[in-house]
Each structure stands twice: as structure tokens, then as C-alpha cells.
VMD Tcl script that draws the C-alpha trace (Angstrom):
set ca {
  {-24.55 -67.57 47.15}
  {-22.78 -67.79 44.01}
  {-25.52 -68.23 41.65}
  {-26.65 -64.68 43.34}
  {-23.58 -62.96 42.70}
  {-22.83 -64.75 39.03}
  {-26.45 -63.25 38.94}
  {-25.86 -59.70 39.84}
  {-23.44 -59.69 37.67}
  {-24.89 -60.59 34.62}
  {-27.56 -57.83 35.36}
  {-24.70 -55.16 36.21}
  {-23.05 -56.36 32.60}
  {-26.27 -55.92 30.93}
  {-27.27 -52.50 32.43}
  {-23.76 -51.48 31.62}
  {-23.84 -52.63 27.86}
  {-27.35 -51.06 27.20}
  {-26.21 -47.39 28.79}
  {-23.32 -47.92 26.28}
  {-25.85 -48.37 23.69}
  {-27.51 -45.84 24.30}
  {-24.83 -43.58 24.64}
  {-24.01 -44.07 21.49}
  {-27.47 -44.53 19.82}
  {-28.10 -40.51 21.48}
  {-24.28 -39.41 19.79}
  {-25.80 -40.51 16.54}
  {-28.84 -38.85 16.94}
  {-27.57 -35.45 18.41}
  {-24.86 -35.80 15.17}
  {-28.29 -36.35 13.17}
  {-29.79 -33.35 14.71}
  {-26.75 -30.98 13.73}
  {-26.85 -32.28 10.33}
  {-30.24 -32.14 9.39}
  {-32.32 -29.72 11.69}
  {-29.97 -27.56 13.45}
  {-29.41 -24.58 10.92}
  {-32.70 -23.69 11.41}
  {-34.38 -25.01 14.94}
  {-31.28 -24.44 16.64}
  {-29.08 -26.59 18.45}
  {-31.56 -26.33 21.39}
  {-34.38 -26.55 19.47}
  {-35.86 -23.20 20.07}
  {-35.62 -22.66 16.69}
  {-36.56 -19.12 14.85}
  {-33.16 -17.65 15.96}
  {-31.91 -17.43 12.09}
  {-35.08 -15.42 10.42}
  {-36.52 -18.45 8.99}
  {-39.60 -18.64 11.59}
  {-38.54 -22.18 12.83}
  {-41.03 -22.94 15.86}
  {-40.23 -23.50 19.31}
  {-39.98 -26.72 20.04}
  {-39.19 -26.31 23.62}
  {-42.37 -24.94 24.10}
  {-45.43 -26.72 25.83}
  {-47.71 -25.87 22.75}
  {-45.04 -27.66 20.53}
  {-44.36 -30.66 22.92}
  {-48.90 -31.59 23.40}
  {-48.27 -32.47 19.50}
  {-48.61 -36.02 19.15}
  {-45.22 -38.32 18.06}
  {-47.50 -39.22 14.69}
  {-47.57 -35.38 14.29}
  {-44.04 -34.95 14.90}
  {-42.94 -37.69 12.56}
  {-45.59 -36.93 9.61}
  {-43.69 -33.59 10.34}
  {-40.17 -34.87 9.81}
  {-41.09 -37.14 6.76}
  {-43.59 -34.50 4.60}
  {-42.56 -31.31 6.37}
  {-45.39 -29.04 8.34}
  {-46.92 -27.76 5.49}
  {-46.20 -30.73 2.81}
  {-43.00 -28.07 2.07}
  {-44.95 -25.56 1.04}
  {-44.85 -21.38 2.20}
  {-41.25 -21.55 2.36}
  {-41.52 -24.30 5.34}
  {-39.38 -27.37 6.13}
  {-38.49 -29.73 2.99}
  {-39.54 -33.49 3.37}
  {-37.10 -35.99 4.74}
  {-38.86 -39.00 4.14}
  {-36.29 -39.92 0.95}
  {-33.42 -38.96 3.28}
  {-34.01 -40.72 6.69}
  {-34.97 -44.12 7.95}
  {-38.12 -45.39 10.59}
  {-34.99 -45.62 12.88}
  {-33.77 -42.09 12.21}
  {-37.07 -40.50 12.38}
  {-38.23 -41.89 16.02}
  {-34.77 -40.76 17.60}
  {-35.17 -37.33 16.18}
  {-38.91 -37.55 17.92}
  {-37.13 -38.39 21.02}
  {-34.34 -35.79 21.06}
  {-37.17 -33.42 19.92}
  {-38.92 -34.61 23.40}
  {-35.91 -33.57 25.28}
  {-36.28 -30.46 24.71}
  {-39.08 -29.99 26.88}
  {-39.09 -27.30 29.30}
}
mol new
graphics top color blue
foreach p $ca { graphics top sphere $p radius 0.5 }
foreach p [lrange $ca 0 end-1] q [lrange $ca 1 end] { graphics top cylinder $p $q radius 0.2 }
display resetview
């Protein structure tokens, strides 16, 4: 009976330190967001709210893109930076970086 509760515990521990990690790996990330994507797709991510014709990234259309599409996105910008788009970040953020900001992007979903 021991073993089972030295057990338990270990897993409670565990399950406690990772939603810690987490906690803090999605503060980063939302601190990311603000800093680097905010001003123009909006804290929510519904974007287009300033006049710059950010997309919605709530929407369904937005969320079928694929995470490769997202990211190429992110690093080169939609339209390699061109027509006034988004500006590459692929000098600015790591791998790391990049697949949280595809996850936050994912929360978004409606």
C-alpha cells in the first residue's frame, strides 16, 4: 500500500510540475504574441481591426491552413513581405518560438 501511494504521488508531483510548465511556457508565448503580432491581428487574433487588412485568424477558412502553412507564414511572411503584407520573422524568432505562436494561433479557433 505504500508503494501505491509513494506512487500516486509521484504522478500528482509530475502532473503538477508540467501544468506549471506550461503555465508558464503559454505566459511567454501570449507575451510573444503582444510583442510581435498583436498591433496588427489583434489581441484575439481577429485581426484587420487597425486598417492594415490583417486576416481572421479565428476563422474556419484561416484555421483548415496547415501548421507548415502557418509557420512558412510566420518565418517569410504570407506574401514573402511583399504588397504591404507581414515582414519575415525568421531572423527574429526561434523553432521554439515559432510552434507556440502556431499553437496560440490554434486557440483561437471558433
Amino acid at each position: 500500500m505504500n508503494g501505491f501511494r509513494l506512487m500516486a504521488s509521484v504522478v500528482a508531483g509530475s502532473v503538477l510540475l508540467a501544468s506549471t510548465v506550461l503555465a508558464q511556457a503559454d505566459k511567454k508565448t501570449e507575451r510573444l504574441w503582444k510583442a510581435k503580432c498583436a498591433s496588427c491581428h489583434g489581441q484575439d487574433g481577429k485581426g484587420g481591426q487597425d486598417g492594415k487588412g490583417a486576416v481572421d485568424m479565428t476563422s474556419a477558412a484561416f484555421q483548415a491552413k496547415s501548421n507548415d502553412e502557418l509557420k512558412n507564414a510566420i518565418l517569410n511572411g504570407p506574401k514573402g513581405g511583399k504588397d504591404g503584407a507581414q515582414h519575415s520573422f525568421k531572423n527574429d524568432l526561434t523553432p521554439d518560438q515559432v510552434d507556440a505562436l502556431v499553437a496560440y494561433i490554434r486557440s483561437f479557433k471558433k
